[in-house]
PAROLUM-734791 format. One line per 5 residues: number of its first residue (from 1); their letters; for each residue z, y, x of C-alpha. Coordinates in Angstrom, 3 decimals. Layout:
# residues N
NUM	a	Z Y X  ...
END
This chain:
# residues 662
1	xxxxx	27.499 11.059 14.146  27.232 7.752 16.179  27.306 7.392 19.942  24.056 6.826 21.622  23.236 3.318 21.108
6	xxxxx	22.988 1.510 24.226  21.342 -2.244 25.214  24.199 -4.595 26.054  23.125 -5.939 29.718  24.628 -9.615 30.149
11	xxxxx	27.865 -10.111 31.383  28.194 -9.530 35.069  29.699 -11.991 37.018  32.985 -11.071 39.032  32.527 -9.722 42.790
16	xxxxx	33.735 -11.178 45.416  37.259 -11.492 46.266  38.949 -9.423 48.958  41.832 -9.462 50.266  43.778 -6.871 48.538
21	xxxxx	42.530 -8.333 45.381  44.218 -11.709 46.608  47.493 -10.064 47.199  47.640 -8.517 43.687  47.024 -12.164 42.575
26	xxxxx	49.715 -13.228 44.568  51.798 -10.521 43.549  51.211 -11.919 39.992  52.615 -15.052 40.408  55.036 -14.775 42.943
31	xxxxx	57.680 -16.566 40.862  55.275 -19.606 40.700  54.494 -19.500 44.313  58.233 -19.443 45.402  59.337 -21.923 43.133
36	xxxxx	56.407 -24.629 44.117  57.082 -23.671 47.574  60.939 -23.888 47.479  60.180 -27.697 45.504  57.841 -28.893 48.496
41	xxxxx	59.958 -27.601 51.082  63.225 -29.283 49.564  60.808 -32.136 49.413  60.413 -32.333 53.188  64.690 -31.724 53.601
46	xxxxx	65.586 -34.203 51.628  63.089 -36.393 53.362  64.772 -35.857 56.418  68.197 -36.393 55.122  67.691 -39.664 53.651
51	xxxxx	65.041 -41.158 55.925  65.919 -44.172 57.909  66.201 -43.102 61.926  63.663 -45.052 63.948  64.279 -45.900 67.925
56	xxxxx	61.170 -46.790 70.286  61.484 -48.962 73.339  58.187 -49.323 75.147  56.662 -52.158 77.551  54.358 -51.029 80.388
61	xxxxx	51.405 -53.712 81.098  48.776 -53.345 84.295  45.506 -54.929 83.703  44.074 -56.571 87.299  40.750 -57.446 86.553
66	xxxxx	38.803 -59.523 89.716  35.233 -59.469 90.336  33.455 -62.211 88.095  29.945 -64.176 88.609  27.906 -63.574 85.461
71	xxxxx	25.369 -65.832 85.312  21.609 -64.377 83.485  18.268 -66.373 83.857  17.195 -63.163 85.913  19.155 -63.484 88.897
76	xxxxx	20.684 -67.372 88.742  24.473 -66.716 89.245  24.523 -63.488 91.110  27.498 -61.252 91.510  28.275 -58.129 89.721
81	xxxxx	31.313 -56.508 88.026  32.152 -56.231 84.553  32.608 -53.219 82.832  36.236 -52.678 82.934  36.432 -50.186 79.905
86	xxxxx	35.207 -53.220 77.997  37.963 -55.406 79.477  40.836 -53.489 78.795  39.684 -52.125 74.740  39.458 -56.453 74.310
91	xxxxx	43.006 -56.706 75.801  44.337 -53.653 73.923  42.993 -54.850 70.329  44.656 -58.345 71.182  47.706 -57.258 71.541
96	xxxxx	47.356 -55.787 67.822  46.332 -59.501 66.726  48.112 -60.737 63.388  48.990 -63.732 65.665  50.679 -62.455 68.026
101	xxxxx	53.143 -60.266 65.462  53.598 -63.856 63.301  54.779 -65.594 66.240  57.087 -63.840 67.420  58.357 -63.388 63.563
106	xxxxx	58.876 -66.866 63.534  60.680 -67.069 67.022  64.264 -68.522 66.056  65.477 -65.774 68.569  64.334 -63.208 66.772
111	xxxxx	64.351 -64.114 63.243  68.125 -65.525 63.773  69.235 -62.473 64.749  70.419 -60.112 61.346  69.118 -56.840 63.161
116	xxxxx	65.330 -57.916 62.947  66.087 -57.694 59.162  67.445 -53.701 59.348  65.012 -51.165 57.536  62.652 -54.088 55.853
121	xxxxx	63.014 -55.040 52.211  61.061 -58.027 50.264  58.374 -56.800 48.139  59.789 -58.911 45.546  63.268 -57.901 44.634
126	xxxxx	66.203 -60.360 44.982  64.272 -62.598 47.104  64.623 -62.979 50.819  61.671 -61.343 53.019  59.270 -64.124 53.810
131	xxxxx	58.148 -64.768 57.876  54.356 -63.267 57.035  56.016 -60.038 55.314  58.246 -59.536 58.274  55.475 -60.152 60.675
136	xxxxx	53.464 -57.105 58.617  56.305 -54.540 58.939  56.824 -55.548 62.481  52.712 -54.820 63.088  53.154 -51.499 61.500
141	xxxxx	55.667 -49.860 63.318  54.156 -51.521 66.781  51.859 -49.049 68.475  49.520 -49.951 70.969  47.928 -46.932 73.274
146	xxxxx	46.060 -47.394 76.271  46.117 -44.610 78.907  43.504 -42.595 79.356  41.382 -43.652 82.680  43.716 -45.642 84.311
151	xxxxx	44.588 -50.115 83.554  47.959 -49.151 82.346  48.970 -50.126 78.445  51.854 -49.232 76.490  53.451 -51.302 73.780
156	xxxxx	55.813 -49.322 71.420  57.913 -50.445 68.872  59.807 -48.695 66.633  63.476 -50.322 64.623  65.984 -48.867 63.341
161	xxxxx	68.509 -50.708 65.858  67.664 -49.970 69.341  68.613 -52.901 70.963  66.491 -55.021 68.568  63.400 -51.950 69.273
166	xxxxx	64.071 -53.454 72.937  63.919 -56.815 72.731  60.936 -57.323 70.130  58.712 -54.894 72.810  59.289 -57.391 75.357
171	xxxxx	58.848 -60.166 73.128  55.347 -59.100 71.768  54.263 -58.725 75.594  55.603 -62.016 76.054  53.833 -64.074 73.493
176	xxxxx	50.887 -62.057 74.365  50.718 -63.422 77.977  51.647 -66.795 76.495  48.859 -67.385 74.277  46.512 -65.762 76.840
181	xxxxx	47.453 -68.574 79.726  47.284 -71.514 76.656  43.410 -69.978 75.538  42.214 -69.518 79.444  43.502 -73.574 79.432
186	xxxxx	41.917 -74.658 76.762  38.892 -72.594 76.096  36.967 -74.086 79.293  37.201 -77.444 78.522  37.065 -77.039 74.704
191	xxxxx	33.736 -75.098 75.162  32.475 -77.408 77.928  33.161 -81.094 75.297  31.462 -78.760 72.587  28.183 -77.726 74.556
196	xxxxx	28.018 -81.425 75.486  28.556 -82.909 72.030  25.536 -80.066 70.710  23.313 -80.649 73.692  23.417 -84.834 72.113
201	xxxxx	22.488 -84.059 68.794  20.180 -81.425 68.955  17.915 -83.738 71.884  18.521 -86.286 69.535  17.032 -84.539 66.544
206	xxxxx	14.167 -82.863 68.881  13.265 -86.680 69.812  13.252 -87.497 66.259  11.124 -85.092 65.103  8.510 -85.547 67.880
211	xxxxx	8.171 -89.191 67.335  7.734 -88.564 63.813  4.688 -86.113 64.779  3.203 -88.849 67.206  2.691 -90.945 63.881
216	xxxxx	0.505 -88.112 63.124  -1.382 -88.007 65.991  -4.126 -89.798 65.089  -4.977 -88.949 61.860  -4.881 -85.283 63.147
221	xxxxx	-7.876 -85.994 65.671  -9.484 -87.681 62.340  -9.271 -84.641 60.470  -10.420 -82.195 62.785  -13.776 -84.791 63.603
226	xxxxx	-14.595 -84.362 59.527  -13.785 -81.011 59.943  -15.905 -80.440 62.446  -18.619 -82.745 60.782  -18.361 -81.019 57.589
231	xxxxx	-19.773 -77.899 59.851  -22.677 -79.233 61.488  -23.573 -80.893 57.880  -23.468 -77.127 56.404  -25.789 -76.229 59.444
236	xxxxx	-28.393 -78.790 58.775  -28.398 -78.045 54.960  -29.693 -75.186 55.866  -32.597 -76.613 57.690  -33.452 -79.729 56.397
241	xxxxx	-33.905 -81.314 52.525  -31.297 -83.713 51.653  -34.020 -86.743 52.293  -34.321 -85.747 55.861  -32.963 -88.889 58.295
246	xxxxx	-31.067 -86.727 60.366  -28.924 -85.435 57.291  -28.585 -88.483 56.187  -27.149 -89.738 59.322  -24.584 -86.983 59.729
251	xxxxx	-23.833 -87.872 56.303  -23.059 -91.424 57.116  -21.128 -90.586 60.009  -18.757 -88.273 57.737  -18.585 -91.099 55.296
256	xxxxx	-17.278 -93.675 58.101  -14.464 -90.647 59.587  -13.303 -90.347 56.015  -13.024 -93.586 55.782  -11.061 -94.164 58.942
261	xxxxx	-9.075 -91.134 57.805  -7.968 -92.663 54.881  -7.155 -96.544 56.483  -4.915 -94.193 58.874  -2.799 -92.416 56.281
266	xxxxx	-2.928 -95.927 54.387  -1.354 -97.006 57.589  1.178 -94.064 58.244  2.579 -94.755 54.617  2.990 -98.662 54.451
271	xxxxx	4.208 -99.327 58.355  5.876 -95.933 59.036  9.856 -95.757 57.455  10.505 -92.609 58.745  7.240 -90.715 56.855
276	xxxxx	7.676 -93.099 53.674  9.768 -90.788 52.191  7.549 -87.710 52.640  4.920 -89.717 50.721  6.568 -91.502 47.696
281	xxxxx	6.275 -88.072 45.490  2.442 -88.334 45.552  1.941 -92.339 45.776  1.080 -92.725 42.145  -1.004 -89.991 42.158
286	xxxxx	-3.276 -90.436 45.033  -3.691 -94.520 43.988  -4.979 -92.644 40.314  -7.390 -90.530 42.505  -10.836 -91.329 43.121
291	xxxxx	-12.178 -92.086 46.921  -13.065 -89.038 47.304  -10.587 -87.000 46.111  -7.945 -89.571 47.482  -8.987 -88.249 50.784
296	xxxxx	-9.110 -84.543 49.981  -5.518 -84.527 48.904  -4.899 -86.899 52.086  -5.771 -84.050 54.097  -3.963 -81.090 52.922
301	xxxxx	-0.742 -83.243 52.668  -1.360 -84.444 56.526  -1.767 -80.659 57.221  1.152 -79.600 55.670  3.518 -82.269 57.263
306	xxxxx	2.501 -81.489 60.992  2.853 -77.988 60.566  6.224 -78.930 59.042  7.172 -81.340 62.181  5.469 -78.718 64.765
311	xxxxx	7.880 -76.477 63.418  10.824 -78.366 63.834  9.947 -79.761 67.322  9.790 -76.041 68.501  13.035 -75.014 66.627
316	xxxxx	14.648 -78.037 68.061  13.651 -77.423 71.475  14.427 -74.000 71.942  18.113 -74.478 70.457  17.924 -76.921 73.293
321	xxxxx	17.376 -74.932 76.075  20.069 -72.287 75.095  22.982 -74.816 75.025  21.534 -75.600 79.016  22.128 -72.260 79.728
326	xxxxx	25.681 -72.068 78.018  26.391 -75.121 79.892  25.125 -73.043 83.157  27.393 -70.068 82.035  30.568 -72.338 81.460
331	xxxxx	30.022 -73.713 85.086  29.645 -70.627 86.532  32.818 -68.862 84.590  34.914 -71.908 86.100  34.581 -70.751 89.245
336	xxxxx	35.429 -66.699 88.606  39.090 -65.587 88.809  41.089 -65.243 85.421  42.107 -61.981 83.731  46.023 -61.266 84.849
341	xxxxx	48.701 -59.055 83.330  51.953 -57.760 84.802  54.478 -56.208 83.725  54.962 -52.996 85.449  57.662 -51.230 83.140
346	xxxxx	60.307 -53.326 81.293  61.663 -52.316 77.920  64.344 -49.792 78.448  66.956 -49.210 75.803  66.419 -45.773 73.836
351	xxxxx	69.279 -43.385 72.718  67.373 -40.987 70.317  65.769 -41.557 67.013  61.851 -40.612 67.266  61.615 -40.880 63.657
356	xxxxx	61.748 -38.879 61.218  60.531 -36.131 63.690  62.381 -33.585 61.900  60.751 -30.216 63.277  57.359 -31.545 62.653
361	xxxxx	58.383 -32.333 59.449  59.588 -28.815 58.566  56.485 -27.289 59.587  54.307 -29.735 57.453  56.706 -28.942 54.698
366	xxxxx	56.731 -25.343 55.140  52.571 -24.886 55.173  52.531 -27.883 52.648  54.505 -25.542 50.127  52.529 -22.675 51.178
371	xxxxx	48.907 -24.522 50.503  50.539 -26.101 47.417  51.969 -22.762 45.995  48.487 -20.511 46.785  46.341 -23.997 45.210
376	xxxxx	48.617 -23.969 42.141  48.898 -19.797 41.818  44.990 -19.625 42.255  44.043 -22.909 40.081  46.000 -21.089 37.474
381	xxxxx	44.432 -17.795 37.944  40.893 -19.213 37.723  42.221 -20.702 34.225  43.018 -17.200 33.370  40.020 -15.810 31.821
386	xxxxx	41.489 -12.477 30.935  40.933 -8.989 32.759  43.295 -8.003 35.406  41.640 -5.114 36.605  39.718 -2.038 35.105
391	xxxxx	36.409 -3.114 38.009  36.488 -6.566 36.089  36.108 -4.538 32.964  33.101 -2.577 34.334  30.922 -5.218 35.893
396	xxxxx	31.738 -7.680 32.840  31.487 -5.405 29.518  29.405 -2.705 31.683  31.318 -0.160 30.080  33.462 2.719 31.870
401	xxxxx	37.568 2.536 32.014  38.869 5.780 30.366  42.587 4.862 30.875  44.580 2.594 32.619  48.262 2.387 31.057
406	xxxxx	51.008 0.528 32.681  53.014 -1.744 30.830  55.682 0.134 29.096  59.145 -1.642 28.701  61.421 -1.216 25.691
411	xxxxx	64.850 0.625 26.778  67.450 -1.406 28.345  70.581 -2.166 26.235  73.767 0.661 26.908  76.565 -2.268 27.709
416	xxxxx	76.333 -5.780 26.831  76.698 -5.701 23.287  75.745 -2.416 22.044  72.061 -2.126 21.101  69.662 0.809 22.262
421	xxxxx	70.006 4.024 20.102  67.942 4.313 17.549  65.345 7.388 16.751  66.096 9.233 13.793  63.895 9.242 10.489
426	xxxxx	60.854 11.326 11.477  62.003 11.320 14.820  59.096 9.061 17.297  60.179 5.933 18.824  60.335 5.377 22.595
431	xxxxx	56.721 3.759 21.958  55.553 7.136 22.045  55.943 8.097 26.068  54.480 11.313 25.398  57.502 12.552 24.090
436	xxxxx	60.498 10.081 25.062  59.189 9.313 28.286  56.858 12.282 29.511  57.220 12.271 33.164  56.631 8.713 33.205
441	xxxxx	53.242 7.027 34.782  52.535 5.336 31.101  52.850 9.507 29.583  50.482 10.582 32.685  48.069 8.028 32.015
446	xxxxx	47.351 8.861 28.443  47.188 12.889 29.499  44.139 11.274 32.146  42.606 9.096 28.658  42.808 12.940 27.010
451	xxxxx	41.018 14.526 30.275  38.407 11.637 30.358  37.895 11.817 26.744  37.328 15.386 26.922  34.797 15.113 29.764
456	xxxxx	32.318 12.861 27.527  30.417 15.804 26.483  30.712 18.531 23.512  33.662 18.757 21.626  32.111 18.949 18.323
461	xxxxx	30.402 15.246 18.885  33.660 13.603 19.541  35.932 15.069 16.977  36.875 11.643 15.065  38.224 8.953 16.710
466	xxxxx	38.315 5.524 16.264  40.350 2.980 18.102  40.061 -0.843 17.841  40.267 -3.856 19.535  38.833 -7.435 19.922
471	xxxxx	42.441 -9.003 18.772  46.070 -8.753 17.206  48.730 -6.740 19.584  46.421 -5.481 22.178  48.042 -1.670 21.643
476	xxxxx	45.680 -0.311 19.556  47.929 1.753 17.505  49.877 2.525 20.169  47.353 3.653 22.129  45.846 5.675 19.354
481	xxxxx	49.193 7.474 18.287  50.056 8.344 22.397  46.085 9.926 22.675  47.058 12.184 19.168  50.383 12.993 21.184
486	xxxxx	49.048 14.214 24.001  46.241 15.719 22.158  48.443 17.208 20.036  50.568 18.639 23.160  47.352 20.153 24.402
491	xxxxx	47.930 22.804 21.105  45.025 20.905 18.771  46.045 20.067 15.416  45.413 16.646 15.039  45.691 14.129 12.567
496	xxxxx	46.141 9.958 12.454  45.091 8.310 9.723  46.296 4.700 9.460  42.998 2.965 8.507  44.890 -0.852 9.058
501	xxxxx	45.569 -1.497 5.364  46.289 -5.413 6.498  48.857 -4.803 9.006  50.170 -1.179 9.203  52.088 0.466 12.465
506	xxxxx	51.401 3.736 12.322  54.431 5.042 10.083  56.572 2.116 12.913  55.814 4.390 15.703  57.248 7.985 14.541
511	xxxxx	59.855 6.109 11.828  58.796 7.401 8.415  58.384 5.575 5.621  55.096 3.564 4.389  55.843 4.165 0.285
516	xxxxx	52.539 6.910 0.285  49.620 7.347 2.173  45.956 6.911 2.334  46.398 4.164 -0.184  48.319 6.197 -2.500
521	xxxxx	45.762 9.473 -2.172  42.777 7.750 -3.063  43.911 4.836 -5.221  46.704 6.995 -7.075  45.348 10.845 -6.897
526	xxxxx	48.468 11.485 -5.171  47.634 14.897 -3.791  46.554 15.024 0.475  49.486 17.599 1.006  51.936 14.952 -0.635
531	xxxxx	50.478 11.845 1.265  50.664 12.953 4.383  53.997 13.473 7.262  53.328 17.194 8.474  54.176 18.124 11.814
536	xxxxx	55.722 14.859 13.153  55.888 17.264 16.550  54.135 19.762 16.426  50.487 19.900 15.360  50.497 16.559 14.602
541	xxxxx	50.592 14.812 11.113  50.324 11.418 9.907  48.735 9.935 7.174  50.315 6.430 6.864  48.501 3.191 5.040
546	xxxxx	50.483 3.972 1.996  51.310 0.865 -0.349  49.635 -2.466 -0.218  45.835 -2.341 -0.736  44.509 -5.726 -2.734
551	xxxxx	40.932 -5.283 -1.341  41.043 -3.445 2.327  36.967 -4.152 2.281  36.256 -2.672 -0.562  38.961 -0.036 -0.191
556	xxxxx	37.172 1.111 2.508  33.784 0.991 1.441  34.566 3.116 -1.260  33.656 6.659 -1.373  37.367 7.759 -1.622
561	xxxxx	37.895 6.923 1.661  34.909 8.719 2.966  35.868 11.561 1.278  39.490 12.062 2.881  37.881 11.615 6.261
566	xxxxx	36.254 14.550 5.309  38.518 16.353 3.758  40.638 15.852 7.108  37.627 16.899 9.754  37.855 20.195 7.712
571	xxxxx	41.490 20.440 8.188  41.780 19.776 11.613  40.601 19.915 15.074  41.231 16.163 15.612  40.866 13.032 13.426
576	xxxxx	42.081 9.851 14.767  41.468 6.803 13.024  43.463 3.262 13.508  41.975 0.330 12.247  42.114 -3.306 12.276
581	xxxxx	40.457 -5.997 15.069  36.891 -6.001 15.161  36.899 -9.769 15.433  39.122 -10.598 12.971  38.405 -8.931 10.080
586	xxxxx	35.361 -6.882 9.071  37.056 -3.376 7.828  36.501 -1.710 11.246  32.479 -2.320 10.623  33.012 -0.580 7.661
591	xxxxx	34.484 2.664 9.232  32.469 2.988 12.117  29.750 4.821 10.136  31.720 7.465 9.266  33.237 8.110 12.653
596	xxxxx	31.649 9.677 15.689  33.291 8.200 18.524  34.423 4.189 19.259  36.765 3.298 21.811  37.625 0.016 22.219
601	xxxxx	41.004 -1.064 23.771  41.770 -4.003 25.906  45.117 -5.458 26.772  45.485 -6.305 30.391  46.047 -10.137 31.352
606	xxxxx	46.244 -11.515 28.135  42.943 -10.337 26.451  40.149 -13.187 26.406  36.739 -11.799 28.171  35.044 -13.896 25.486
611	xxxxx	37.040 -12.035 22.824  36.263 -8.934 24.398  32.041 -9.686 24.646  32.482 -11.197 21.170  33.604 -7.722 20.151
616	xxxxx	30.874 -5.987 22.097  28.257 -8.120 20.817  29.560 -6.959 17.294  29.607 -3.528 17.310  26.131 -3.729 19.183
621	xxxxx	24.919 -5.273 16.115  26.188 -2.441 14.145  24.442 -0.324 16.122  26.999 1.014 17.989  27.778 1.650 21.521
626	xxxxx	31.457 2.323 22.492  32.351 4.799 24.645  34.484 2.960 26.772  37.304 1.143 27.319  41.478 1.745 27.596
631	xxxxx	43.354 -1.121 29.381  46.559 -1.205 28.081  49.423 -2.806 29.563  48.513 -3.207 32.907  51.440 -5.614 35.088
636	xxxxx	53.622 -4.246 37.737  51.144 -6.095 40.230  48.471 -3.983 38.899  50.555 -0.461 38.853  49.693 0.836 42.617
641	xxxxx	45.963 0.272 41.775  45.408 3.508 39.867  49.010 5.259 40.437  49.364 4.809 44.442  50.423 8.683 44.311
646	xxxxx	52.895 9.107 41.716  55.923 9.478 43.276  54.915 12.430 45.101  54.726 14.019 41.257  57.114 11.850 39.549
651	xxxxx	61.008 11.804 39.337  61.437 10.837 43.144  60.023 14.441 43.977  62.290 16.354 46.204  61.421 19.518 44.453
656	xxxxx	62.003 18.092 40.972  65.202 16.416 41.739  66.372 19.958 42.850  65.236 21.502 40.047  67.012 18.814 37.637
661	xx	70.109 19.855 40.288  70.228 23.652 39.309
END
C-alpha cells in the first residue's frame, strides 16, 4: 500500500533572512571570517609599519579684495562690488595650477637641494626623476583648503623631511604672488594692443564687405522695378488681351528694365575685381544662355550674393561693436584697485608625522576585515545551494521534517598511536548511537524520527519502510539501521533488509559478515532462517545483501524478491528496507511498489536542492508521495536549532551525574 499521492507544488523560494538565521551563517564559517579578517587587518599593520612618515607645514594667505568699477552698457561705469565668494574659489584653484607646482620644481633652490628628492621615485627605474614628474608628486601631496566664510587660505604640504615640508609651502605661496604681479603687468596692456589690433581688421573687413554690396546697389533697385513690373503685367493679363496698347506698353517697359538689368551685371562683372571672382564659375554658362534666360539666371545669382554680403556686413559689424565695449571694459578695469595677498601665517616647522594616520588606519582596517570577511562568508553561502535548515526543507520540497540528526563524530583515538577499539563480530559499531551512544542528542533524535513516524496514522499502513536518498553518503543506511534500533528498543521485532545490492552497508554497521543474504535466499534457495543475523540486539535481525548480484534491476524485479518481503511482513512487526539513490540508479523505483511507506533522507549542507527536487520529481512520477524528510548530519552551527534544551536531560544533568555518582 502506497502513500497518498500528492501534487508536487513548485519549489518555494527561501524566506527572508533574520537575524538569528545570519548568526548561524556566521557561525558556519567562522574560520573563514577570522582568517579574512585577521589577513585585512595585518594588511592595515603592516601598512603602518612600512609606510613612509609624512610632515605638513602650512602657509596662511589673506585675500583683500577692493571695491572694483564694472563697467555694463546698462549703467556706463557704475560702481558695485564683486562677489567675493567668486574671488577667492579663482584664487584658491590657482594656487592648484600645474604652473605654479613646475616652477617651483625647477627653482635651482629647491631642486639642488637632495631632500626635495626624499619619498619620490622615477616611474622609470634606474633613471633620474624628471622636473615634470617631480612637479606631479609635489601637486599631490599639496593641499589647498579655503576656510569656511572668512578670506583666509591655507596651503599644506606634506614631505617626508620637515624642513623641506617648510620651505616648499612658502615657496608655492611665493611663486604664486610672483606670477600674479607679472599677469596683473602684462595682461592690461597685452589685452589693450590685442582689442586694438581686432578692432583694425574686423572695420577693415566690415568696410570691405560694404563696398562690395554698394556694387550691388544698383542692380538691386533694377530687380525689384522688374519685379514689381512683372506684377502689374500679371494684373493686366487679367483684364486685357495680349493686343491691348496698354499691355503692350508695360511689356515694353519690362523689356527696357531687363535690359538695363543685364548691361548692369555686364558691368559689375567686367569693371568690378572684387565680384569677378564670384562670377567666373557661371561666365561660360550665362554667355551659352539665351537673352532671356541670361537674365533669369542674372537675377537669382544677384539675389544670392547680396544676401551673402548683407550677411557679412551685419556679422562684421556687430563683432565690431563688442571689441568697443571690451575696449570700454579694459579702460575702466585700469582704473580699479588690484587683487592683493598677504601673508598672514608663515610656514612653521612641524615635529609630528601626519601621515600614515595610524588610528584611522586601524579602524578602516578593522571594519575593512569585518565587511570583507561577512562579503566573502555570505558570497560563499549564496554559492551554497544545499539545505542548512529543516524550514529550507519545508518551503523548498514542501514536505514535513521528521528528524533532525546532528552530525555524529567517529570516537576520538585512546593516545596518540593506539587506534579506537574495535566492536566485536556481531557486536554494532559506534554508527549505531542507539546503543553505543544512547544518551546522546544524535540517539534522542532518532527516538523523536520513531515518535513522528508513529504519529503518521495507523500502524498497519506504515509497517514497511523504505529509506532512500537523492545521492551517495547522505546516511541512508545509517539512518535506516538507527530507526530499526530504536524501533527495535521500543519491544517490536523488526527486521532490515539490505535492498543496496550495488553498494552494501548494512552488514558494516552491526559487523557481520556479507557471505549470505537476500542474494543468497532467493538466488541460491538458501533457507530465510539461514540468511538472516537473528537478534543483532534484541528483536532485531538483519538480512544482509548477501554475495554480489550481476543484475540488481532485474534482481529486484523478480518475484523472489517480492516474495521475501512478504515472507518478512508475516514474520515481523517491522520491515525496513535500504536501498540505493533514487537518482542514481533505478532499483529504488523498482521497490517502491512493494513498500508502503517512503522516506526520503537528506544530508545537511552538502546535499544539492536540485538533487533533492530531481529526486522528488522522480518518485512523483512513480506515483509516489514521500512521507517526509530526515536531515541527517546537521553542523554544530545548526545543533541549538532543534536541541536548545538538552542539557537539562542530557549528561550535564545534576540529577544524572548523581546518579552515575552512587
Amino acid at each position: 500500500m502506497k502513500s497518498p499521492l500528492i501534487n508536487l507544488p513548485p519549489p518555494a523560494t527561501q524566506s527572508s533572512l533574520n537575524f538569528f538565521y545570519l548568526l548561524k551563517i556566521l557561525y558556519r564559517w567562522l574560520w573563514l571570517f577570522c582568517l579574512t579578517f585577521l589577513a585585512v587587518f595585518s594588511l592595515a599593520v603592516v601598512y603602518i609599519l612600512t609606510a613612509t612618515p609624512y610632515f605638513r607645514a602650512t602657509t596662511v594667505i589673506q585675500v583683500e579684495q577692493a571695491e572694483q568699477r564694472v563697467f555694463t552698457p546698462d549703467n556706463k561705469g557704475e560702481t558695485d562690488d564683486l562677489r567675493q565668494e567668486d574671488i577667492l574659489k579663482t584664487i584658491e584653484q590657482n594656487l592648484q595650477s600645474p604652473k605654479i607646482f613646475v616652477s617651483v620644481a625647477s627653482d635651482p633652490k629647491i631642486n639642488q637641494d637632495g631632500n626635495f628628492y626624499v619619498g619620490m621615485t622615477a616611474s622609470t627605474s634606474g633613471e633620474p626623476i624628471s622636473t615634470g614628474e617631480a612637479a606631479e608628486k609635489l601637486e599631490n601631496n599639496t593641499r589647498v583648503l579655503l576656510r569656511r566664510g572668512t578670506r583666509l587660505i591655507d596651503v599644506s604640504v606634506d614631505h617626508p623631511v620637515p624642513a623641506m615640508a617648510q620651505k616648499l609651502a612658502k615657496a608655492i605661496v611665493d611663486e604664486y604672488i610672483s606670477e600674479s604681479g607679472r599677469v596683473e603687468t602684462n595682461t592690461s596692456s597685452g589685452a589693450e594692443q590685442q582689442l586694438l589690433g581686432d578692432s583694425s581688421a574686423i572695420k577693415k573687413n566690415l568696410q570691405k564687405s560694404e563696398d562690395a554690396l554698394a556694387t550691388y546697389r544698383e542692380a538691386l533697385l533694377l530687380k525689384d522695378r522688374i519685379t514689381d513690373q512683372q506684377r502689374i503685367i500679371d494684373a493686366l493679363q487679367q483684364r486685357y488681351r495680349d493686343k491691348h496698347p496698354t499691355l503692350i506698353q508695360a511689356r515694353t517697359l519690362l523689356d527696357q528694365l531687363t535690359t538695363s538689368f543685364d548691361q548692369e551685371v555686364q558691368k559689375i562683372r567686367s569693371n568690378t575685381s572684387a565680384e569677378a571672382g564670384y562670377w567666373t564659375d557661371d561666365d561660360a554658362q550665362l554667355d551659352k544662355a539665351s537673352p532671356e534666360d541670361r537674365v533669369k539666371m542674372e537675377l537669382q545669382l544677384v539675389e544670392a550674393r547680396t544676401n551673402v554680403l548683407e550677411g557679412e556686413v551685419e556679422t562684421e559689424r556687430t563683432l565690431f561693436n563688442n571689441v568697443l565695449k571690451q575696449m570700454s571694459e579694459a579702460n575702466v578695469s585700469k582704473e580699479s584697485a588690484p587683487t592683493q595677498i598677504r601673508i598672514v601665517e608663515e610656514p612653521y616647522l612641524p615635529h609630528r608625522p601626519v601621515k600614515p594616520q595610524k588610528v584611522i588606519i586601524l579602524i578602516l582596517g578593522f571594519a575593512a576585515g569585518i565587511v570583507a570577511g561577512l562579503g566573502l562568508v555570505f558570497f560563499l553561502n549564496g554559492l551554497d545551494s544545499s539545505f542548512k535548515t529543516a524550514e529550507e526543507v519545508e518551503q523548498c520540497l514542501h514536505l514535513p521534517v521528521l528528524g533532525a540528526v546532528p552530525q555524529v563524530t567517529a570516537p576520538k583515538k585512546v593516545g596518540t598511536a593506539e587506534p579506537a577499539p574495535v566492536p566485536n563480530k556481531g557486536q554494532p559499531s559506534e554508527r549505531v548511537v542507539l546503543i553505543t551512544d544512547p544518551s546522546g542528542h544524535a540517539a534522542e533524535s532518532f527516538r523523536s524520527l520513531r515518535a513522528a513516524i508513529g504519529l503518521l496514522g495507523k500502524t498497519e499502513d506504515h509497517r514497511v519502510l523504505l529509506f532512500t536518498s537523492a545521492l551517495a553518503s547522505e546516511g541512508k543506511t545509517f539512518t535506516s539501521c538507527n530507526y530499526a534500533s530504536s524501533l527495535s528498543q521500543q519491544g517490536v521485532k523488526t527486521l532490515i533488509i539490505d535492498a543496496d545490492l550495488r553498494a552494501p552497508a548494512v552488514h558494516q554497521f552491526f559487523n557481520v559478515e556479507c557471505d549470505r543474504g537476500l542474494v543468497d535466499h532467493v538466488t541460491h534457495g538458501v533457507p530465510f532462517q539461514d540468511s538472516i543475523y537473528s537478534n543483532i540486539i534484541p528483536n532485531l535481525d538483519i538480512l544482509p545483501a548477501g554475495n554480489r548480484c550481476p543484475n540488481p534491476a532485474e534482481f529486484l524485479a523478480g518475484s523472489g524478491f517480492v516474495d521475501t518481503l512478504a515472507y518478512a511482513l508475516s514474520h515481523y512487526q517491522r520491515v525496513i528496507v535500504d536501498c540505493s539513490p533514487v537518482n542514481l540508479v533505478s532499483d529504488p523505483l523498482l521497490i517502491i511498489p512493494h513498500v508502503q511507506t517512503v522516506i526520503l533522507v537528506i544530508r545537511a549542507t552538502r546535499t544539492p536542492r536540485r538533487a533533492s527536487i530531481q529526486a522528488l520529481t522522480t518518485l512523483h512520477r512513480a506515483n509516489v508521495q514521500p512521507v517526509g524528510v530526515v536531515m541527517n548530519a546537521l553542523p554544530d552551527w545548526t545543533h541549538q536549532t532543534y536541541f536548545p534544551y538538552s542539557g537539562r536531560y542530557g549528561e550535564n544533568n545534576k540529577y544524572y551525574q548523581a546518579y552515575a555518582t552512587s
